[in-house]
DSSP file (Angstrom, degrees, kcal/mol; ACC not computed):
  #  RESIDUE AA STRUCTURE BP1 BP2  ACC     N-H-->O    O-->H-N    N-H-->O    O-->H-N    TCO  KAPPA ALPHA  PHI   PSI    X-CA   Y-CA   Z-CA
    1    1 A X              0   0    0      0, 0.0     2,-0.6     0, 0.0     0, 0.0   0.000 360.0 360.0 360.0 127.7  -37.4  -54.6  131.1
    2    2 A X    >>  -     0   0    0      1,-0.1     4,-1.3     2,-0.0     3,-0.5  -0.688 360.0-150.9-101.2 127.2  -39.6  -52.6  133.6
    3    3 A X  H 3> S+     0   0    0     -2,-0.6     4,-0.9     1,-0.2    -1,-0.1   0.849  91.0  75.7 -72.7 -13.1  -42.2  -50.1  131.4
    4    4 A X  H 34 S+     0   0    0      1,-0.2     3,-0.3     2,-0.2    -1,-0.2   0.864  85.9  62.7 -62.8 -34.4  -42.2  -47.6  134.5
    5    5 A X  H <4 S+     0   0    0     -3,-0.5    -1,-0.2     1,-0.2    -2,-0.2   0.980 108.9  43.0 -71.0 -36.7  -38.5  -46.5  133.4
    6    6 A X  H  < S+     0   0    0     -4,-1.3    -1,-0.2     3,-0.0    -2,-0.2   0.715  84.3 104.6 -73.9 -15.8  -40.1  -45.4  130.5
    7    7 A X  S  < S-     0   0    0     -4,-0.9     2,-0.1    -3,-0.3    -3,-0.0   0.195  85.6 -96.3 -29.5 142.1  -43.2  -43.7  131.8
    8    8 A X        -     0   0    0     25,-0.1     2,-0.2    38,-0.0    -1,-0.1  -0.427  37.1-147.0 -75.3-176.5  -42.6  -39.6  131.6
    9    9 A X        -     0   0    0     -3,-0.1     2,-0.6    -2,-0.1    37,-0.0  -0.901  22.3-107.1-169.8 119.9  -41.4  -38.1  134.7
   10   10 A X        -     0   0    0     -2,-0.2     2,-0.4    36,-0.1    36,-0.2  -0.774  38.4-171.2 -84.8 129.1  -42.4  -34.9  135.4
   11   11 A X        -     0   0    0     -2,-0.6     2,-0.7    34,-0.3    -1,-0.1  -0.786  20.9-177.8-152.0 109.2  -39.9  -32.1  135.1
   12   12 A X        +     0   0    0     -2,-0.4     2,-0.5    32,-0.2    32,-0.2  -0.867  26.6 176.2-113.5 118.1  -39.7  -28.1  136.1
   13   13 A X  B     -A   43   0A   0     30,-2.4    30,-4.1    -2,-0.7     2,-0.1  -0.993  27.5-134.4-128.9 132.0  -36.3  -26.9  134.8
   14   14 A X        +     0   0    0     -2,-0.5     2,-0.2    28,-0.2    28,-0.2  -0.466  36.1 163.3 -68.6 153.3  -34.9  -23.2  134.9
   15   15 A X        -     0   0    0     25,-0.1     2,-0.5    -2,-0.1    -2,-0.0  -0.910  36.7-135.6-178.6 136.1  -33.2  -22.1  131.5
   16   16 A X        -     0   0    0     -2,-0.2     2,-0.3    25,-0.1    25,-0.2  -0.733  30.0-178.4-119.4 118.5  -32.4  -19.1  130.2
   17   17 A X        -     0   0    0     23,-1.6     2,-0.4    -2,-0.5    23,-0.1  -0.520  33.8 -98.3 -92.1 154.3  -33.4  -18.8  126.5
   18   18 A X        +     0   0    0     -2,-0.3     2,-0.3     1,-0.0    -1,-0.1  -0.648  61.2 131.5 -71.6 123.4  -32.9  -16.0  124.2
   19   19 A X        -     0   0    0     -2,-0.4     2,-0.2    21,-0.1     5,-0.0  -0.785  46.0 -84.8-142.1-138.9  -35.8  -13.8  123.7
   20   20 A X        -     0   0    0     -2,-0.3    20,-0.1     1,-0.1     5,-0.1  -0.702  24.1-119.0-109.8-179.7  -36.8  -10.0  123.6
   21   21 A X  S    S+     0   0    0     -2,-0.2    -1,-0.1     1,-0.1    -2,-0.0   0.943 109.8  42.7 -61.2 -62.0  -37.9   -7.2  126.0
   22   22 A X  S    S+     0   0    0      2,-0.0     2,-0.3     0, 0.0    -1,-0.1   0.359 113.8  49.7 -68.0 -16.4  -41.3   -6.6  124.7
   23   23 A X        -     0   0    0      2,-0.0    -4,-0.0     1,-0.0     0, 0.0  -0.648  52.0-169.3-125.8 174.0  -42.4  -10.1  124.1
   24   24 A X        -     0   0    0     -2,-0.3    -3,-0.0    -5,-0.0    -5,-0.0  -0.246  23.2-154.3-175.9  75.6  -42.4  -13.3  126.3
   25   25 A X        -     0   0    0     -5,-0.1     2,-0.5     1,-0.1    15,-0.2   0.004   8.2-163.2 -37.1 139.7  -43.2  -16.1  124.3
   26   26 A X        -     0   0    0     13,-0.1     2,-0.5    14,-0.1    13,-0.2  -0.985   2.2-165.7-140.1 140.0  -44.7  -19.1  125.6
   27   27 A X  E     +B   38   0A   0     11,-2.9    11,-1.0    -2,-0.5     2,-0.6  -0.790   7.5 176.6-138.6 120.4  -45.0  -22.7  124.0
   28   28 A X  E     -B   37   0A   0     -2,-0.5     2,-0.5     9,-0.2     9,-0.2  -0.869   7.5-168.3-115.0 122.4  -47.2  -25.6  125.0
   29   29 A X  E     -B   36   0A   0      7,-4.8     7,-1.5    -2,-0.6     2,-0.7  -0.768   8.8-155.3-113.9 102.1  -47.4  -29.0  123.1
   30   30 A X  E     +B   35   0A   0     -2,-0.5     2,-0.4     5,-0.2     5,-0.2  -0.525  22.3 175.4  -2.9  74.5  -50.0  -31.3  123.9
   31   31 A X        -     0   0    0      3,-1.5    -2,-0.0    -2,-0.7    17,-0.0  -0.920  42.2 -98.7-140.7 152.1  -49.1  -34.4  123.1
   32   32 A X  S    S+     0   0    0     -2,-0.4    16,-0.1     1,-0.3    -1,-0.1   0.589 120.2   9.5 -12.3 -55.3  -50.5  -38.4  123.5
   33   33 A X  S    S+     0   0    0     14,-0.1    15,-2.1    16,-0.1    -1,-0.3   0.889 131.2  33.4-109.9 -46.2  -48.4  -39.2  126.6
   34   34 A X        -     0   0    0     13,-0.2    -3,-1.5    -5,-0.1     2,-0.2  -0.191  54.5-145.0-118.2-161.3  -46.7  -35.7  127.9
   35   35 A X  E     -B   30   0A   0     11,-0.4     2,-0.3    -5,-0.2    -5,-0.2  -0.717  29.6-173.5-155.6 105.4  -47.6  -32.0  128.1
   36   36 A X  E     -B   29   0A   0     -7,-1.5    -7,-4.8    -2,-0.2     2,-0.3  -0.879   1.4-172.3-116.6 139.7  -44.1  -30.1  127.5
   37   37 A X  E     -B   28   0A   0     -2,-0.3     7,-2.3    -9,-0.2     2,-0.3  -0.862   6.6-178.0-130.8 165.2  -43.6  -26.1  127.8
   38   38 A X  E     +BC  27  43A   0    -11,-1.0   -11,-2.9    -2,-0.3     2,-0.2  -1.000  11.7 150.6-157.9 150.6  -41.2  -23.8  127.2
   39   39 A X  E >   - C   0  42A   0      3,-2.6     3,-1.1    -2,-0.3   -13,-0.1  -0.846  68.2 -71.3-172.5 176.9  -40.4  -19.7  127.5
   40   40 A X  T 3  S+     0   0    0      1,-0.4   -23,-1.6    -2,-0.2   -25,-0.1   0.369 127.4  37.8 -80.3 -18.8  -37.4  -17.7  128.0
   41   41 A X  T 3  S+     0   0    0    -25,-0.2    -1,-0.4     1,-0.1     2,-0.3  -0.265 115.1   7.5-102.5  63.2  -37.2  -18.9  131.6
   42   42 A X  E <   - C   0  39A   0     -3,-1.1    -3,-2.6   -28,-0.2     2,-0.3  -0.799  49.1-145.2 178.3 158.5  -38.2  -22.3  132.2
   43   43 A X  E     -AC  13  38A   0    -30,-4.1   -30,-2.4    -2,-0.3    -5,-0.2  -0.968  20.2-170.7-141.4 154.2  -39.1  -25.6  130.6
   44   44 A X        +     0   0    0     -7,-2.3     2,-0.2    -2,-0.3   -32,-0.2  -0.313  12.9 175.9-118.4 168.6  -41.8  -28.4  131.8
   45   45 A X        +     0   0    0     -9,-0.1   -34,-0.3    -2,-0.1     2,-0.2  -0.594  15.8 153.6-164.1 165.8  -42.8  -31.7  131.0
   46   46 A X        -     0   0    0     -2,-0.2   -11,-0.4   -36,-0.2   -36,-0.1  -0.702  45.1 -66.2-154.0 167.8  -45.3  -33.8  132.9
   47   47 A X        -     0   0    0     -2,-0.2     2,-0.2   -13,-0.2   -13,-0.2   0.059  35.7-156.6 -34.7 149.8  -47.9  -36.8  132.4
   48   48 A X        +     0   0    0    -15,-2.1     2,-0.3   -16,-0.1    -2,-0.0  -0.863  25.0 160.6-130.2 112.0  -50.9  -36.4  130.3
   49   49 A X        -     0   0    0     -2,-0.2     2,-0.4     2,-0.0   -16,-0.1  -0.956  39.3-137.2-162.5 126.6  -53.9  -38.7  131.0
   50   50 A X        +     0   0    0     -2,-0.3     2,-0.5     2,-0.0    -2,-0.0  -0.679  31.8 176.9 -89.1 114.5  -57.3  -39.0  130.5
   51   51 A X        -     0   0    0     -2,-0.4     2,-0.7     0, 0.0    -2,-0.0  -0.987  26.9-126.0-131.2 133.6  -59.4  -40.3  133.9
   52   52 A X        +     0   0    0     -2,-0.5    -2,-0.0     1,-0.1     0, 0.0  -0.555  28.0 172.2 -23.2  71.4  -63.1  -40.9  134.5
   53   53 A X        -     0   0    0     -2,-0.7    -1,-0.1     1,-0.1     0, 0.0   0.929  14.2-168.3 -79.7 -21.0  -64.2  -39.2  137.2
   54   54 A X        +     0   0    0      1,-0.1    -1,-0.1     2,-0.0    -2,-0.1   0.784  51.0 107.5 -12.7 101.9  -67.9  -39.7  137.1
   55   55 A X    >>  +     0   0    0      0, 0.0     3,-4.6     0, 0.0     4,-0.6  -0.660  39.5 175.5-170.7  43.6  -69.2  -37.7  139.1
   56   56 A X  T 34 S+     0   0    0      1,-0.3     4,-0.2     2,-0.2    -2,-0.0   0.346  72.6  68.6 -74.2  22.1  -70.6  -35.3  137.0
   57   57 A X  T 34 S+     0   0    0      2,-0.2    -1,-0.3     1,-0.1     3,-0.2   0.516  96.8  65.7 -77.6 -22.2  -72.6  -32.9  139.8
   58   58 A X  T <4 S+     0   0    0     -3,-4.6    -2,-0.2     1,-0.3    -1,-0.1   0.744 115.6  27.7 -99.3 -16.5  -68.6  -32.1  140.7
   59   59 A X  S  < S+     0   0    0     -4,-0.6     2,-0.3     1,-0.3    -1,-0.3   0.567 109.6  57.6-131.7  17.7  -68.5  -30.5  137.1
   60   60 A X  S    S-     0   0    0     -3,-0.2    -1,-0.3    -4,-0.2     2,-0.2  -0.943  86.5-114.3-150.7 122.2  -71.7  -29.1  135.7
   61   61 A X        -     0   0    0     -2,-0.3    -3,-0.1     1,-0.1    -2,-0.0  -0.474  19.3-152.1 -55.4 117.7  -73.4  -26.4  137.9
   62   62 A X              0   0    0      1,-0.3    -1,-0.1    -5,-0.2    -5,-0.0   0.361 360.0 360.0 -96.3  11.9  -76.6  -28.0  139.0
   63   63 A X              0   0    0      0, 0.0    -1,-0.3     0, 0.0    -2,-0.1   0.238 360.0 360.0 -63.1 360.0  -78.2  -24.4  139.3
């Protein structure tokens, strides 16, 4: 059994969901492995992962 088939796979899919005129709902979950959205057109999925860059001049304004 290879653990790469189980690995997420990132995913952009068109969809048309019910919603209203006025509104446009959006929904993100955050979760341990993936990061999956959804609204009245589309839904997502992709990796979620934590890396180390250190290299912390690239991220704190040295001004």
């Amino acid at each position: 059994m290879e653990t790469l088939d189980f690995r997420t796979k990132t995913e952009f899919k068109s969809v048309k969901h019910a919603s209203c005129r006025t509104y446009w709902p959006v929904a993100i979950d955050i979760g341990y492995s993936a990061v999956k959205t959804y609204s009245p057109n589309a839904c997502s999925c992709f990796p979620s992962y934590a890396k180390k860059l250190g290299l912390r001049e690239t991220i704190v304004d040295p001004r």
